[in-house]
C-alpha positions in Angstrom: 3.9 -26.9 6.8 1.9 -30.2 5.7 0.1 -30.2 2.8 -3.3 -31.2 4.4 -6.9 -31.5 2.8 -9.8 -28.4 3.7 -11.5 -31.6 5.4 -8.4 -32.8 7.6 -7.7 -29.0 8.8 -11.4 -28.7 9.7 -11.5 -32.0 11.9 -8.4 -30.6 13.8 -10.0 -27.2 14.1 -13.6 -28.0 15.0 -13.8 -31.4 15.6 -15.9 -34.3 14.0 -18.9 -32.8 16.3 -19.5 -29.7 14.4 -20.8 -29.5 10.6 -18.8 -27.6 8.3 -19.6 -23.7 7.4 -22.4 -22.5 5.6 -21.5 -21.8 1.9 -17.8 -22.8 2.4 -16.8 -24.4 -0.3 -18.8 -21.0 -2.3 -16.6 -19.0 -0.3 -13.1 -20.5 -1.0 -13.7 -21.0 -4.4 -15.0 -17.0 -4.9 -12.0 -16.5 -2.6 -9.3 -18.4 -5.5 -11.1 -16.7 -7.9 -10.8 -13.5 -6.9 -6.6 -14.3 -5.7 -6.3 -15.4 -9.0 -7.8 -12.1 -10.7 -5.6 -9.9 -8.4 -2.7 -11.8 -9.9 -3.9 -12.0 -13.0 -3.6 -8.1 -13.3 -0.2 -7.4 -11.1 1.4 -9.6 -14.3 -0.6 -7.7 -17.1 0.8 -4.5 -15.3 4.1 -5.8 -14.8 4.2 -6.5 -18.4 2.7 -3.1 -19.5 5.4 -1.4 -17.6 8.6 -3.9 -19.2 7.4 -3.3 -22.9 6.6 0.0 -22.7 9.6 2.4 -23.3 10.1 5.9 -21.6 12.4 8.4 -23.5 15.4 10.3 -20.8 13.0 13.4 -21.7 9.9 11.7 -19.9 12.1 10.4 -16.9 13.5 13.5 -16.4 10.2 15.3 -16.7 8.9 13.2 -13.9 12.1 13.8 -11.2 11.6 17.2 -12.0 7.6 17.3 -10.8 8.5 15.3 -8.2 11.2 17.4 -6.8 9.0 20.2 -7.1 6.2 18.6 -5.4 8.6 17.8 -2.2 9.9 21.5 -2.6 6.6 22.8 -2.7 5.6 20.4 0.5 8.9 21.2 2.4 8.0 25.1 2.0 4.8 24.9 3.4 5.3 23.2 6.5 7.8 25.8 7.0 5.1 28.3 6.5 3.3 26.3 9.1 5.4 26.4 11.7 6.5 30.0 11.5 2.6 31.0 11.4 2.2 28.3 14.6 5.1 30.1 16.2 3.9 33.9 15.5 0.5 32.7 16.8 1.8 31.3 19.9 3.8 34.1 20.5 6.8 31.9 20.3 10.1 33.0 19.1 11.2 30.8 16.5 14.6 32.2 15.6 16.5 30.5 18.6 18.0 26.9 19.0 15.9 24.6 21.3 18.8 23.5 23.4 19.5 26.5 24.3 
């Protein structure tokens, strides 16, 4: 990809015929700004989450509540189904290839 100007890539888009966007140079710079700030706080995140230490206790703690959260989940939409199927009148305890 070339490393054209705003002005050369407008010419080849528009034309010379057709005056440039209202507010554009506004735009693009709130636009950088606003790139910039997004990066800005991935790093300052990023950093946060390299200095700060988490004990095997903590880890552990948060596997566990996540396991139980997917356990919790899983059970449910069993719950779902077998309701669906008694409401349907559908009998759930046999194999659908059968």
């Amino acid at each position: 990809m070339q490393n054209d100007s705003i002005e050369t890539l407008l010419l080849r888009h528009y034309g010379s015929a057709v005056q440039a966007p209202v507010a554009l140079e506004e735009k693009l710079c709130a636009s950088v700004r606003q790139e910039v700030a997004k990066l800005n706080e991935q790093e300052r995140v990023a950093a946060y989450l390299r200095e700060r230490r988490f004990s095997r206790r903590k880890a552990v703690r948060l596997v566990a509540m996540g396991t139980a959260g997917l356990s919790v989940l899983s059970v449910g939409m069993a719950s779902l189904r077998t309701l669906e199927a008694w409401l349907l009148g559908q009998d759930v305890t046999k194999p659908a290839y059968s």
